[in-house]
N, C-alpha and C positions, 0 to 999 in steps of 0.2 A: 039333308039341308046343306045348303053351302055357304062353306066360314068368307065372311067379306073382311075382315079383316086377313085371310090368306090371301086376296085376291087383294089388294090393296099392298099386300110386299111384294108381288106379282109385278104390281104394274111399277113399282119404284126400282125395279130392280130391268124390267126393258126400257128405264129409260136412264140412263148413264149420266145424262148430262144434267141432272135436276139436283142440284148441287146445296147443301146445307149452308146458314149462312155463318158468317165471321165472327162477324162482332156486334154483341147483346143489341140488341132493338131499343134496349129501354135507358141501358146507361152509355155503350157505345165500347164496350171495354171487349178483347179476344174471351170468345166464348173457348169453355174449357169440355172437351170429349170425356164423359161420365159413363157411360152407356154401349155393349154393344151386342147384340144379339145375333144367334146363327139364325136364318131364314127358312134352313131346312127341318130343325128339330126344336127351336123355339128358344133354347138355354140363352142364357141371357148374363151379360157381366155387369158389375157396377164398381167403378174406381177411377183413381185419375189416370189418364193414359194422353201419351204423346201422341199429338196430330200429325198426320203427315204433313211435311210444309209444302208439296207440291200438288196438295190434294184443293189449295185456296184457287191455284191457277185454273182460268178460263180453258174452255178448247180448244182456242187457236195460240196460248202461252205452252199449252200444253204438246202440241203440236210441234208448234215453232223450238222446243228441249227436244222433244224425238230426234227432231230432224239433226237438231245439233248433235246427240248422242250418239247415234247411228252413224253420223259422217266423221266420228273421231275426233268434232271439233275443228272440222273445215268450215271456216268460216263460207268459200267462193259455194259451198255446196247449198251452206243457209242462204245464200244471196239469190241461187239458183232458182230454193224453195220459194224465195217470197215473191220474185220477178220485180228487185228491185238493184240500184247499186249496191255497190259494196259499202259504203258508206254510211248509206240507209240500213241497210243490214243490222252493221254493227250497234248504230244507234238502238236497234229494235233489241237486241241481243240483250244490251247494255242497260237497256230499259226493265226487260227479264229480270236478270241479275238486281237489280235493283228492287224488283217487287218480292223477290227469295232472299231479300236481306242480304244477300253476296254482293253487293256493291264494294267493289276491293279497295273504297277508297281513295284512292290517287291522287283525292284533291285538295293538296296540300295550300295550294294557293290558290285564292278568288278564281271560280270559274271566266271566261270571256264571255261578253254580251253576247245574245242570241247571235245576231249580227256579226258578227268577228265570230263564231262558228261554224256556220254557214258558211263564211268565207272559207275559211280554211278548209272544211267538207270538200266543197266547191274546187278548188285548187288541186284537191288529193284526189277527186273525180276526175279531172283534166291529167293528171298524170303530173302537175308540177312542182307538186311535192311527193314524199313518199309516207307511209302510214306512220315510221319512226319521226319525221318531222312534226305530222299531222296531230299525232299522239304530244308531242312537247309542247306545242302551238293552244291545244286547247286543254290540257293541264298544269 
């Protein structure tokens, strides 16, 4: 007879991207990892355990950290990956960082309107300023 529940960790397990969710359905709060079983002999754990924080990120967040890990943290290599500017890049990056709570911060003072950073983007695409301007410009 063939166990359907061996065949059901089977198929959770060829598909990688079928990803648990976040945060409780019911009240909205970080669900907490209780639980964790080998696939192969059945054992099974039960206690609080740290989530991986990298494990919430999508495919293409997921992706998009490789590329950056791999390149040492060249940014012109992430820019390469995405086939965008470099400007866009970093926003993409920065956006990252922002979703893994690494937001370092910096913003000590009232962000600039969408509008006024765009511009400055815009500028430091053109070559007419440089990233150390562009960086003080929209911080």
């Amino acid at each position: 007879m063939h166990d359907m529940r061996h065949n059901h960790h089977v198929n959770h397990h060829d598909n990688p991207e079928r990803r648990p969710p976040h945060d409780c359905p019911v009240c909205g709060e970080t669900l907490a990892l209780t639980r964790l079983s080998c696939q192969t002999c059945g054992t099974e754990l039960s206690g609080l355990f740290s989530a991986c924080e990298f494990c919430a990120l999508n495919a293409d967040d997921r992706a998009l950290l490789r590329v950056f890990l791999t390149s040492r943290g060249n940014m012109k290599d992430l820019q390469s990956y995405l086939g965008v500017s470099y400007p866009t890049a970093r926003l993409r990056f920065d956006a990252l960082l922002t979703k893994l709570s690494l937001d370092p911060g910096r913003h000590t003072t009232p962000d600039p309107s969408r509008g006024d950073r765009l511009d400055v983007l815009q500028k430091l695409a053109r070559g007419e300023i440089n990233v150390d301007e562009a960086q003080t410009q929209l911080h």
